[in-house]
C-alpha positions as a Markdown table, in Angstrom:
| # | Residue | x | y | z |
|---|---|---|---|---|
| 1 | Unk | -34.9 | 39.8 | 33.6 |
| 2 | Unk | -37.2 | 40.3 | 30.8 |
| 3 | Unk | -36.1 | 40.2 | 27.0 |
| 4 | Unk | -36.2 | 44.1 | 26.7 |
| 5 | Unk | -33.6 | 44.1 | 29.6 |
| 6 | Unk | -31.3 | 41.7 | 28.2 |
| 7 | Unk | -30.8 | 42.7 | 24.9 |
| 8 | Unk | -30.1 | 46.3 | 26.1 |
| 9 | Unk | -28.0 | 44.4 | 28.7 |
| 10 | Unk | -25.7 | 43.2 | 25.5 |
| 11 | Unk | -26.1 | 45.9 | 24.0 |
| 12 | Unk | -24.5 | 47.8 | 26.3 |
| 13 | Unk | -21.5 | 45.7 | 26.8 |
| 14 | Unk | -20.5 | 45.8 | 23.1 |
| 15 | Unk | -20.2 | 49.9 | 24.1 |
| 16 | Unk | -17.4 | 49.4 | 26.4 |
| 17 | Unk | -14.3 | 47.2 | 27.3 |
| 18 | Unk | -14.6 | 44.7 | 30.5 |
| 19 | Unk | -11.2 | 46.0 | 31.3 |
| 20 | Unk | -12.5 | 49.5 | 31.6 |
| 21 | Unk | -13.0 | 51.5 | 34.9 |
| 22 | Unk | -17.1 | 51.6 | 35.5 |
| 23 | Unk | -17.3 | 54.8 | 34.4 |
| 24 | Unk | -17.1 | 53.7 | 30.7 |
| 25 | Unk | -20.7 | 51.0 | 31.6 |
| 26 | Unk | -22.5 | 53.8 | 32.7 |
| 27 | Unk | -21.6 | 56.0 | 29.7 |
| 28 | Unk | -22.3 | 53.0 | 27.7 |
| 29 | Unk | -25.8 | 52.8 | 29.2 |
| 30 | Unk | -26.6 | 56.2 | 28.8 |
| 31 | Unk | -25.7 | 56.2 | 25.3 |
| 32 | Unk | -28.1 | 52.8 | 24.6 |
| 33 | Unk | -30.7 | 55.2 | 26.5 |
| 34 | Unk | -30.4 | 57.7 | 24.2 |
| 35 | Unk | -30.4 | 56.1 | 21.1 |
| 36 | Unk | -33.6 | 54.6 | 22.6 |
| 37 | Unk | -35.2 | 58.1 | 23.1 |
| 38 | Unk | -34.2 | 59.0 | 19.6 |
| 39 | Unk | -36.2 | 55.4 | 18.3 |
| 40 | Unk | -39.0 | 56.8 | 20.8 |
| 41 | Unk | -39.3 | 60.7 | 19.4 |
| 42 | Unk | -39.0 | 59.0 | 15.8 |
| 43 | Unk | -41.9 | 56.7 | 16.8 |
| 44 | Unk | -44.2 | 59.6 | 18.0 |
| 45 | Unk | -43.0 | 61.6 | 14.7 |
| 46 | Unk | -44.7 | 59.0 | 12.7 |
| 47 | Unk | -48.1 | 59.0 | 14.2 |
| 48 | Unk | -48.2 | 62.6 | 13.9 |
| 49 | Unk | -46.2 | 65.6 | 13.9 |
| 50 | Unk | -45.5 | 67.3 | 16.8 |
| 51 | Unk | -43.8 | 70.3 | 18.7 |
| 52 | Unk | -40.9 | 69.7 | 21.3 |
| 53 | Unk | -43.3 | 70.5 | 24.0 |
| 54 | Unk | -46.3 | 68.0 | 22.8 |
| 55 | Unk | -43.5 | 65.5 | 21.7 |
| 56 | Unk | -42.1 | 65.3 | 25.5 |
| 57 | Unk | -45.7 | 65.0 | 26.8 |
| 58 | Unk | -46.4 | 62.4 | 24.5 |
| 59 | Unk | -43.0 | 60.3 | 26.3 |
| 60 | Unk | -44.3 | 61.1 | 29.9 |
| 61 | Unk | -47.5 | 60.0 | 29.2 |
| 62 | Unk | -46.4 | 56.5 | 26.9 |
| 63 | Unk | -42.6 | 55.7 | 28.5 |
| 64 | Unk | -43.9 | 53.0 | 30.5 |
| 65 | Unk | -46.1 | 51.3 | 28.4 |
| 66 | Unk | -43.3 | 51.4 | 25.7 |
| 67 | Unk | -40.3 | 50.5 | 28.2 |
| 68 | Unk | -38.6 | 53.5 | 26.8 |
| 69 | Unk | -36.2 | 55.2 | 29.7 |
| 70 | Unk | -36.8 | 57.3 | 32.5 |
| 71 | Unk | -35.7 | 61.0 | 31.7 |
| 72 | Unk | -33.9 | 62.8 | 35.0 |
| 73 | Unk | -33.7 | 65.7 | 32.6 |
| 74 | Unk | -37.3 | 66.5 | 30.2 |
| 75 | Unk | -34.9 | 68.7 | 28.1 |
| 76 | Unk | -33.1 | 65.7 | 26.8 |
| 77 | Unk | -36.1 | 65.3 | 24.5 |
| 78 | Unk | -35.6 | 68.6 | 23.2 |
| 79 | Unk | -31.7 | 67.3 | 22.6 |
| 80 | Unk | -32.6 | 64.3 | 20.8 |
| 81 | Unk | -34.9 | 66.2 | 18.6 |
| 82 | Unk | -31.9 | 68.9 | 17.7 |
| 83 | Unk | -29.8 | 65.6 | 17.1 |
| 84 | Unk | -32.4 | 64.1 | 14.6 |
| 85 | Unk | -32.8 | 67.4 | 12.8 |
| 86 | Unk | -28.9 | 67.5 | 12.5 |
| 87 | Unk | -28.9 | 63.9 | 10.9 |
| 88 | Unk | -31.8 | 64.4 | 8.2 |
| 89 | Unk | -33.9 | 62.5 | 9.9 |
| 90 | Unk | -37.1 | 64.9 | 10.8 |
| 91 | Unk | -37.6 | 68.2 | 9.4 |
| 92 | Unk | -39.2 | 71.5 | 10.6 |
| 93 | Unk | -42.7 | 71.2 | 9.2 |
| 94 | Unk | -42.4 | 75.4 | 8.8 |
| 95 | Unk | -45.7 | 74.9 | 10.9 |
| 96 | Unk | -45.5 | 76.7 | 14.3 |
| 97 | Unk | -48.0 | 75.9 | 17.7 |
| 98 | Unk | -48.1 | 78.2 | 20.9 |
| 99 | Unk | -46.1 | 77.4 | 23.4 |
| 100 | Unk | -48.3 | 76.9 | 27.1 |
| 101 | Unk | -46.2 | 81.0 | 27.6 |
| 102 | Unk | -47.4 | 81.2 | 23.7 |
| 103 | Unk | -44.7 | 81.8 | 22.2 |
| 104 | Unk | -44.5 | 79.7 | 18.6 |
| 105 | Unk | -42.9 | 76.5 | 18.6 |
| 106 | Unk | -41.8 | 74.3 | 15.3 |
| 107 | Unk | -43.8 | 71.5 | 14.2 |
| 108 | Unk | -41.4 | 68.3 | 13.8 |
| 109 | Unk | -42.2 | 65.4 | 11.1 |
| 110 | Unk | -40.4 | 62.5 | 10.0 |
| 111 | Unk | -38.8 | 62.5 | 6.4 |
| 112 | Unk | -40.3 | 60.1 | 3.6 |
| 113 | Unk | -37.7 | 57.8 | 3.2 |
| 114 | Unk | -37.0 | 57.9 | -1.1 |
């Protein structure tokens, strides 16, 4: 098991009970995952802004090199990016790229921390 593994491994069990049905690990482990996406999308934010659409691109293309998890749904980037907004973390840049149907999409940056 390698050291990424292992401390999301612990991570994970300080989510749940031992005593709890199975279905509380998994929910656990999903919830690690996504705070790991959120890290990730926060991450591409910093080398550059980006739209929902280049930002989930951006994860395809670096998730492995990054051990970052593997998405079964792409629109749980879009989420995670709603989810950041909510908690002050990025903000709309007021900038706004074509969609690949053209339609405009926001441009996402990370806050300066004061």
């Amino acid at each position: 098991m390698n050291t990424l593994n292992a401390t999301t491994s612990e991570a994970v069990k300080h989510l749940h009970h031992r005593h709890d049905p199975d279905t509380s690990a998994t929910a656990a482990a999903s919830a690690s995952d996504m705070d790991a996406v959120r890290d990730a999308i926060v991450a591409l934010l910093e080398e550059e802004p980006r739209t929902v659409t280049e930002l989930t691109a951006a994860y395809c293309r670096l998730r492995l090199v990054n051990g970052w998890p593997f998405l079964t749904d792409l629109h749980n980037i879009a989420r995670r990016t709603s989810d950041l907004h909510d908690r002050g973390v990025i903000y709309d840049t007021g900038v706004r790229r074509p969609t690949r149907f053209g339609r405009p999409s926001a441009v996402w940056a990370v806050k300066e921390v004061a």
